[in-house]
TIBAVO-800533 format. One record per residue (C-alpha): x, y, z; residue number from 1; residue in three letters. Coordinates in nm, 4 decimals. Layout:
! TIBAVO-800533
+----------+----------+----------+-----+------+
:        u :        v :        w :  nr : rest :
+----------+----------+----------+-----+------+
:        X :        Y :        Z : NUM :  ALA :
...
+----------+----------+----------+-----+------+
This chain:
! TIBAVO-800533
+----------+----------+----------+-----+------+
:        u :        v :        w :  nr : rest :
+----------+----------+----------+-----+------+
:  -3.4104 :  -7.0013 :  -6.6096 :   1 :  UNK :
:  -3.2796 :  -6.7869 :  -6.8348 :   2 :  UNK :
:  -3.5829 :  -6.5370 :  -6.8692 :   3 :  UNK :
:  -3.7688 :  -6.3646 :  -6.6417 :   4 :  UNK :
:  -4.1256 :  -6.4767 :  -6.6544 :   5 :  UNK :
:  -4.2188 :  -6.1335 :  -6.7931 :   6 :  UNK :
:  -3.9502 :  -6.1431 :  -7.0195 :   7 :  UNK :
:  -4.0574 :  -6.4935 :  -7.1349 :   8 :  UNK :
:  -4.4744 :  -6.3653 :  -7.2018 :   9 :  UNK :
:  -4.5489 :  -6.2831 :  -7.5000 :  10 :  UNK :
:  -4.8748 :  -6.0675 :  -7.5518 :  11 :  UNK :
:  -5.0490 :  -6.0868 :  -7.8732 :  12 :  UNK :
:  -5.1210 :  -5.8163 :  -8.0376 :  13 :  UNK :
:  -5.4750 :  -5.9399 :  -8.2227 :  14 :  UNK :
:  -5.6496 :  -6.0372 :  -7.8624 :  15 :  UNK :
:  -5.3962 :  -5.8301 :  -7.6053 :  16 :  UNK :
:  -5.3806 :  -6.2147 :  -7.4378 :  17 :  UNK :
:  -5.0833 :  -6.3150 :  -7.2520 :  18 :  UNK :
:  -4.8964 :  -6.6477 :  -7.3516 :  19 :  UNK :
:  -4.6658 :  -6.8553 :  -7.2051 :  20 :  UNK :
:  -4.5355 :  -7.1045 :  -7.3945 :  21 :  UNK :
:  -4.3721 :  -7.4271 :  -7.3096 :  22 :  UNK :
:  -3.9975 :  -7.4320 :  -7.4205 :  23 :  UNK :
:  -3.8402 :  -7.6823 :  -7.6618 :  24 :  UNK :
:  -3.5807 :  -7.8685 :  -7.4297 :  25 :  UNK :
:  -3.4624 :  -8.2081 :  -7.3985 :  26 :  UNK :
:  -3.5580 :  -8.2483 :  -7.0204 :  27 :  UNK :
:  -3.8408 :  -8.4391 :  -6.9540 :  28 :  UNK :
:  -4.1230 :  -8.2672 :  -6.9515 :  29 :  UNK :
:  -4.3245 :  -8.4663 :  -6.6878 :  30 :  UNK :
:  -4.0850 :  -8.3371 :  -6.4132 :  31 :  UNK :
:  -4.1367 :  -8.0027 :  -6.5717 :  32 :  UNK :
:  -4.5314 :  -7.9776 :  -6.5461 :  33 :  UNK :
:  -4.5378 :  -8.1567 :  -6.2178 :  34 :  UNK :
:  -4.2921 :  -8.0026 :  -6.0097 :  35 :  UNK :
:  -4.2558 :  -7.7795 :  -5.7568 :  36 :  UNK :
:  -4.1452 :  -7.4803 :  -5.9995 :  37 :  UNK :
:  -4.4614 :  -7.5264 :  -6.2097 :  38 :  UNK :
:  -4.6575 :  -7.4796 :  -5.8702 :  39 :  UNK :
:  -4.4592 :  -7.2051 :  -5.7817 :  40 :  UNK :
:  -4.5433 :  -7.0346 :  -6.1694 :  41 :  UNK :
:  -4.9137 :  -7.1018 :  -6.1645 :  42 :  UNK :
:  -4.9287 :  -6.9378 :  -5.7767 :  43 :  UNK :
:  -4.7744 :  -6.6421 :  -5.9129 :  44 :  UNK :
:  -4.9828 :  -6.6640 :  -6.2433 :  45 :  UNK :
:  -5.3008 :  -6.6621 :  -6.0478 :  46 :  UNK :
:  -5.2483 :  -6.3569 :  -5.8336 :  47 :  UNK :
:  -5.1569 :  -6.1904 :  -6.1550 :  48 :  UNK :
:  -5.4082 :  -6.2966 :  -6.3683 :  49 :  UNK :
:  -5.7487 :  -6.3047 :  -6.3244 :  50 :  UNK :
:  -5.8193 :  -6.6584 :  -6.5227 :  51 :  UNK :
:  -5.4792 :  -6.8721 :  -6.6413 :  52 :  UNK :
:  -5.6050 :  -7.1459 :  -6.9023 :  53 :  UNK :
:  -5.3630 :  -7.4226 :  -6.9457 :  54 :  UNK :
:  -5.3656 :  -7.5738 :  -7.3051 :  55 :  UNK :
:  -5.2591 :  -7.9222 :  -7.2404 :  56 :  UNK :
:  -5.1520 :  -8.2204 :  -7.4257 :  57 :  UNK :
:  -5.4416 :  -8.5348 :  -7.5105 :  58 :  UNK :
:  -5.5215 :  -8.7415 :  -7.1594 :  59 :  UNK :
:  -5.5038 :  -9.0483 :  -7.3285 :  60 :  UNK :
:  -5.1466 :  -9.1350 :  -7.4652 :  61 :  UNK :
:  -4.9529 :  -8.8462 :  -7.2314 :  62 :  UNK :
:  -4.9113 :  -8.8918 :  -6.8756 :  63 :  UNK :
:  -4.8243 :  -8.5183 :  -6.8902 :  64 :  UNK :
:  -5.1809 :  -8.4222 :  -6.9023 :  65 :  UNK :
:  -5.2948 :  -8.6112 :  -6.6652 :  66 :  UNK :
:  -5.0563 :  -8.4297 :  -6.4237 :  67 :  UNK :
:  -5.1189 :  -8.1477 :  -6.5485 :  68 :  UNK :
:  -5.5024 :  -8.1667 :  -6.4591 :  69 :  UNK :
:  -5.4485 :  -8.1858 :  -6.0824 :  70 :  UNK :
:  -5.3031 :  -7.8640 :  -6.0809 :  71 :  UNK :
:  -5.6190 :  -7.6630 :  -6.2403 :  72 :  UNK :
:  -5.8813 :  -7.5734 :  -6.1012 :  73 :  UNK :
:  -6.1433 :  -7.6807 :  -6.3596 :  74 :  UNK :
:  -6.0466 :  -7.9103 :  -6.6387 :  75 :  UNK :
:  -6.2515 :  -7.8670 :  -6.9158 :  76 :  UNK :
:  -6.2229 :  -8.1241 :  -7.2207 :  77 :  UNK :
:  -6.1535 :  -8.0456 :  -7.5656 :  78 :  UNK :
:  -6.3109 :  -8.3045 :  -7.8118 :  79 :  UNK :
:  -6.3203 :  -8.3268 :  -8.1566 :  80 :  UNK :
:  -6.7164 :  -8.2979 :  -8.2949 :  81 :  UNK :
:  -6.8110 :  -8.6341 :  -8.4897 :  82 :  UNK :
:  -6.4255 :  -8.7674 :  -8.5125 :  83 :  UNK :
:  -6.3535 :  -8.8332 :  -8.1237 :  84 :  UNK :
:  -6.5376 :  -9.1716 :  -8.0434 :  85 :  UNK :
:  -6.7108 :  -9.1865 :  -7.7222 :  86 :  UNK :
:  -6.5680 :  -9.4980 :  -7.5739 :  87 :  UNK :
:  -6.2427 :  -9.2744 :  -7.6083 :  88 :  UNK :
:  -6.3963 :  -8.9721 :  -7.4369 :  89 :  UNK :
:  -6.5085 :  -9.2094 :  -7.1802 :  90 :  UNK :
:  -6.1789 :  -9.3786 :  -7.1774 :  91 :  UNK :
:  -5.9832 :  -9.0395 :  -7.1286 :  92 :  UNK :
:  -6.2150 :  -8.9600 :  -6.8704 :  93 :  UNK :
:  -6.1652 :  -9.3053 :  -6.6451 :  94 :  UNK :
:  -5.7276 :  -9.1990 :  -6.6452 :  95 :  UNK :
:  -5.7925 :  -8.8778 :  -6.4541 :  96 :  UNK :
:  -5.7599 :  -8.8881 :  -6.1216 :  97 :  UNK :
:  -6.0637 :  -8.8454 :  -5.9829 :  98 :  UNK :
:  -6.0279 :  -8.6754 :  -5.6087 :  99 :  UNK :
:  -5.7877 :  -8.4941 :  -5.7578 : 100 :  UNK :
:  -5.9818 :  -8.3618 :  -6.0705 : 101 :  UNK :
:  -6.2555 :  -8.0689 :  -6.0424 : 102 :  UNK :
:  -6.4106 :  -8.1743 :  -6.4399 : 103 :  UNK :
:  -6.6097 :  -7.8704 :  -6.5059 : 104 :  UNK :
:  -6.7245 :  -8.0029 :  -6.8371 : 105 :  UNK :
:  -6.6598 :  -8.1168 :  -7.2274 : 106 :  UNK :
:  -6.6287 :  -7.8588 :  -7.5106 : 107 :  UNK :
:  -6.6924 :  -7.9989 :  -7.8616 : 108 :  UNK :
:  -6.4844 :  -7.8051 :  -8.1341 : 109 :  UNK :
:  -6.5004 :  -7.8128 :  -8.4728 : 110 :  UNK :
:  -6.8838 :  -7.8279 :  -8.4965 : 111 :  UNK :
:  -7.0251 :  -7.7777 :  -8.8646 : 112 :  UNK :
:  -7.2859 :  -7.5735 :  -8.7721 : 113 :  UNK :
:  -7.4497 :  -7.6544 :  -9.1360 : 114 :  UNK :
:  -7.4504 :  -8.0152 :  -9.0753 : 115 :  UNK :
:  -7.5510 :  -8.0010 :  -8.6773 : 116 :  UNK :
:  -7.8631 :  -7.8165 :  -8.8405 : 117 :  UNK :
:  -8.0360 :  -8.1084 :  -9.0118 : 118 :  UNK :
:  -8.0598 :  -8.3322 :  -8.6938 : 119 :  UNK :
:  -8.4392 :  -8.1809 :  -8.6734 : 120 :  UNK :
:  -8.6458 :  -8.0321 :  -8.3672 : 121 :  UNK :
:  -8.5252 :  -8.0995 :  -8.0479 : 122 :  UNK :
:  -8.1575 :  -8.0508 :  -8.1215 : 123 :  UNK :
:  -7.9419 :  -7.6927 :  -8.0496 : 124 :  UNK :
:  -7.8845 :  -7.6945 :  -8.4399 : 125 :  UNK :
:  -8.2533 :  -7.6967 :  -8.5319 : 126 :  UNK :
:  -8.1946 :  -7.3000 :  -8.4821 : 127 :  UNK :
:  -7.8952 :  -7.2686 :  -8.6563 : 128 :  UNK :
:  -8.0658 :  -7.0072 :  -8.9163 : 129 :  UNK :
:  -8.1770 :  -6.7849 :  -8.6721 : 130 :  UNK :
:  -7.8407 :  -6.7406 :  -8.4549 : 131 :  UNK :
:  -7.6105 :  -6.7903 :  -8.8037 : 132 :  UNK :
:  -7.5057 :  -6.4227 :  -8.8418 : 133 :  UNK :
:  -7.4218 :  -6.4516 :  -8.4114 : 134 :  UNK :
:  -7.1221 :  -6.6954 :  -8.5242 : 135 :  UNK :
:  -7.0416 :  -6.5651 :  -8.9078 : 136 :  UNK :
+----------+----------+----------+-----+------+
């Protein structure tokens, strides 16, 4: 409340994006993501915008993210390549409300392309040589 939401984006200079970031306060932050006002911000975001991506916090231990995932559109998940176990994935997945949830997918990060590579024939990484430079 004591910006204006233009006054309170900051565009990077790098990638020209816009970001909004969540403010360090002492209220709870539940209230904040799930109220009214945050429906009111991501209206106005979306007939400014033409995509608003939400960075939000794990599924699992904050209830914040669960809440959070209602209000998107698509929730895409973020998971960690050969570090996030499956039964958590899985786990994560089963807390979301689900009529209230569009998933559109899961997004592994941190692949090492290198080590992807030797899983053989069959496998995306098998033409990891041949699309290298695409990534480099």
């Amino acid at each position: 409340g004591e910006a204006t939401l233009q006054q309170a984006i900051i565009v990077d200079e790098g990638t020209g994006l816009h970001v909004l970031t969540v403010c360090d306060t002492t209220q709870d932050q539940d209230y904040l993501l799930t109220s009214e006002a945050m429906d009111a911000l991501l209206k106005r975001l979306r007939e400014t915008y033409d995509a608003v991506v939400i960075d939000g916090p794990p599924i699992m231990p904050v209830a914040d993210g669960r809440g959070l995932a209602t209000k998107a559109d698509v929730v895409v998940f973020a998971v960690r390549w050969r570090k996030t176990r499956e039964q958590a994935v899985r786990a994560a997945l089963r807390l979301l409300p689900r009529n209230d949830v569009n998933l559109g997918g899961i997004l592994l990060t941190a692949v090492d392309m290198r080590k992807q590579s030797r899983y053989g024939y069959g496998d995306a990484g098998f033409y990891y040589k041949q699309y290298k430079s695409y990534y480099g």
